[in-house]
N, C-alpha and C positions, 0 to 999 in steps of 0.2 A: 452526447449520448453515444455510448458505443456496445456494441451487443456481444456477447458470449462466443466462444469458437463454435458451439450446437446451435448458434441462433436461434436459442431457445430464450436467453434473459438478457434483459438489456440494464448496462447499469449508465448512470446519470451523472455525471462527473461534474462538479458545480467549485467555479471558483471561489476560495475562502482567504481574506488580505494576502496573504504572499504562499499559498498554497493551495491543494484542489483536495476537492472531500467527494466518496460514494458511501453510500450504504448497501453490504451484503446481508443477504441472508445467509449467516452462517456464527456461531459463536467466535470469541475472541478468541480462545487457542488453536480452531480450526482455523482461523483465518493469520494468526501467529506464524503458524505450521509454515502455509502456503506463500508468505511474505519470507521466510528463511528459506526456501526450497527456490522464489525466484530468484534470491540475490546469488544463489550457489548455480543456477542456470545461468547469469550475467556476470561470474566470475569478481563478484560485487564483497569483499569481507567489514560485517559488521563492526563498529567499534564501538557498540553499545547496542542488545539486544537484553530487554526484561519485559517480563511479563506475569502476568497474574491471571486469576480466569477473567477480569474487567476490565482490565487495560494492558497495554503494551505498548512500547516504543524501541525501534529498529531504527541508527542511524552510521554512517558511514560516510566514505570519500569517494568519487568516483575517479579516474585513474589523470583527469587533466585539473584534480584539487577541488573539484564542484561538491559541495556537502548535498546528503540528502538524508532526509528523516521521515520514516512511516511511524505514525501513529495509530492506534486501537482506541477506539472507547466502544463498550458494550452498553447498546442502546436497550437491549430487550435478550433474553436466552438465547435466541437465536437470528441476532440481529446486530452487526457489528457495521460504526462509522470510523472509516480509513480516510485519515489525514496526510498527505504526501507534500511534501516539501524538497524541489529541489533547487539548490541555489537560494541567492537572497532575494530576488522577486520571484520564483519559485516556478521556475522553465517548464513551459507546459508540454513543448515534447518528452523531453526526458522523463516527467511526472507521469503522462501517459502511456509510456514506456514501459516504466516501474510498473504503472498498474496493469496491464497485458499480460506481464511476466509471471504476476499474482495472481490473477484470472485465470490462468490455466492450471494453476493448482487447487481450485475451488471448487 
């Protein structure tokens, strides 16, 4: 569980086989947006970034060769499930990292 910088919402971060999953309240391009706005804050360059209004996927290298991949699926209008993968058993600091960095754009 980890809470908002307003500690106002808290989101749920739930391990998923070799990666961690939340769900926002927020559409997929808004939450598209704020996942490209983190990795330009973590000086992070994509090398696969698409999206559509139901899905997205952002993925990349970080600078000591660690892969990482955020995924979108749009659960509901205003409900979006982010998939985060980093690494091949999928490092949960760095995962929770990514997602902090996403979270302030949110």
């Amino acid at each position: 569980m980890t809470w908002s910088a307003d500690n106002q919402t808290a989101y749920r971060l739930e391990r998923h086989f070799n990666g961690w999953r939340v769900l926002v309240q927020r559409s997929v391009p808004e939450v598209h947006a704020a996942v490209v706005a983190a990795l330009k804050d973590l000086e992070l360059k994509p090398i696969t970034d698409q999206a559509d209004k139901l899905s997205a996927t952002v993925d990349g290298i970080f600078a000591d060769n660690m892969d990482f991949e955020v995924r979108l699926e749009g659960m509901a209008p205003k409900l979006t499930r982010i998939t985060i993968k980093c690494g091949v058993l999928g490092d949960e600091a760095r995962s929770k990292l990514l997602f902090r960095a996403v979270e302030k754009h949110l």
